[in-house]
VOBA-1610 file (N, C-alpha, C; in pm, whole numbers, padded with zeros to 5 digits, always signed):
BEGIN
Unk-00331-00092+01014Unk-00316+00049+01046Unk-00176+00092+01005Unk-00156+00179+00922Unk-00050+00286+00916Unk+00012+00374+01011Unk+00128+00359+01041Unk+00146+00504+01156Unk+00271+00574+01096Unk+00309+00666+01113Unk+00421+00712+01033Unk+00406+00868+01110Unk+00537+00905+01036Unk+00618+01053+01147Unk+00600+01131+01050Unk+00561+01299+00974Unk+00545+01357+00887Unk+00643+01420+00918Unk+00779+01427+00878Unk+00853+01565+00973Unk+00892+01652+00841Unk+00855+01740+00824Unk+00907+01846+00731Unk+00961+01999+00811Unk+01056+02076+00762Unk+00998+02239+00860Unk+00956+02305+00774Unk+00876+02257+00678Unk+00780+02362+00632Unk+00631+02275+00639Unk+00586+02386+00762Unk+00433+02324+00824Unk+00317+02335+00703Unk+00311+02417+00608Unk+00264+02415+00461Unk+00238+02287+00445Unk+00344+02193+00442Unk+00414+02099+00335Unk+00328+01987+00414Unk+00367+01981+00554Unk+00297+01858+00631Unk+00139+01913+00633Unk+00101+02047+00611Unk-00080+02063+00626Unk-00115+02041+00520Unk-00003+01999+00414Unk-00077+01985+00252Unk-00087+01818+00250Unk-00007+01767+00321Unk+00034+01596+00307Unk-00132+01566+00363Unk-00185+01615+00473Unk-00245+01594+00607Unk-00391+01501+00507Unk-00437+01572+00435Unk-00544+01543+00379Unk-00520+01431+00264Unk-00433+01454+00215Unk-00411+01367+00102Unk-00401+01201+00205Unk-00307+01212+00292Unk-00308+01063+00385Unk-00468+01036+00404Unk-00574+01112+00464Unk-00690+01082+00505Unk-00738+01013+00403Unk-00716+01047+00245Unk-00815+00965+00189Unk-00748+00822+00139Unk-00658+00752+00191Unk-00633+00632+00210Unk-00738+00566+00247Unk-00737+00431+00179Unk-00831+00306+00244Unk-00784+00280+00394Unk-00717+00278+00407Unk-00653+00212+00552Unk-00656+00333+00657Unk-00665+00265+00800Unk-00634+00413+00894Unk-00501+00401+00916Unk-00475+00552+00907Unk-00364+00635+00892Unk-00342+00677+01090Unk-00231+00700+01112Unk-00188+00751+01244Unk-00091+00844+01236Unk-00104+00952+01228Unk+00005+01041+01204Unk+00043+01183+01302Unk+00193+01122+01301Unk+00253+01227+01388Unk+00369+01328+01314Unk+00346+01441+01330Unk+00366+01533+01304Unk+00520+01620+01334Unk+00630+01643+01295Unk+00729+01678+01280Unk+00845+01788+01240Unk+00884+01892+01300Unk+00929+02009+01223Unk+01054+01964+01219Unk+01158+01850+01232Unk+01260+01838+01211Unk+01315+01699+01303Unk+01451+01669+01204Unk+01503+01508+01268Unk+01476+01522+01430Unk+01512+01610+01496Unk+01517+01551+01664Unk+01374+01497+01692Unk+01311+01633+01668Unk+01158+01626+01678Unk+01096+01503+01672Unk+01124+01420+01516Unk+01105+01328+01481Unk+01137+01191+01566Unk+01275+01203+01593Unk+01324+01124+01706Unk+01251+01074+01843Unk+01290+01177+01885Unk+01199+01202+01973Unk+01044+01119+02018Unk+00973+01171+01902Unk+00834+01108+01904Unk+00861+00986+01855Unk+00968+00904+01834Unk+00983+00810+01748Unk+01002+00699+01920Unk+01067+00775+01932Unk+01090+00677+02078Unk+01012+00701+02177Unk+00956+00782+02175Unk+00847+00822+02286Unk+00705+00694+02239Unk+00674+00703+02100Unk+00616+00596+02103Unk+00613+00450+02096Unk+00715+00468+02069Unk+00829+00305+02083Unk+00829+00250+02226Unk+00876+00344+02324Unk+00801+00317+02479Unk+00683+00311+02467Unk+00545+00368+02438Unk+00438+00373+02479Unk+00373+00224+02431Unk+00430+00242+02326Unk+00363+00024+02297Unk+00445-00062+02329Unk+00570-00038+02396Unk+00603-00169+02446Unk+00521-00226+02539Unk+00548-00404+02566Unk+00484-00442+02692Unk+00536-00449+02846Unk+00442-00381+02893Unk+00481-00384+03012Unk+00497-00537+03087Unk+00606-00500+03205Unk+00636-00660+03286Unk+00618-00647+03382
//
């Protein structure tokens, strides 16, 4: 599986990427981005969400 952050601020740009990723062989996981914090952000937000818990 692929996962990756799309962050552009032109939402155009990431609704034009959107489809082109889908037709990959592999599944794609994609999160969506209008700029570095943004990006950040979700970067660590999911960085917590798969760690393991103790």
């Amino acid at each position: 599986m692929l996962r990756l952050i799309l962050a552009d601020d032109h939402t155009l740009v990431r609704q034009g990427l959107l489809p082109f990723l889908a037709t990959l062989d592999t599944a794609v996981e994609v999160l969506e981005a209008s700029d570095f914090d943004e990006a950040l952000s979700k970067a660590t937000a999911e960085k917590a969400k798969d760690a393991p818990c103790r």
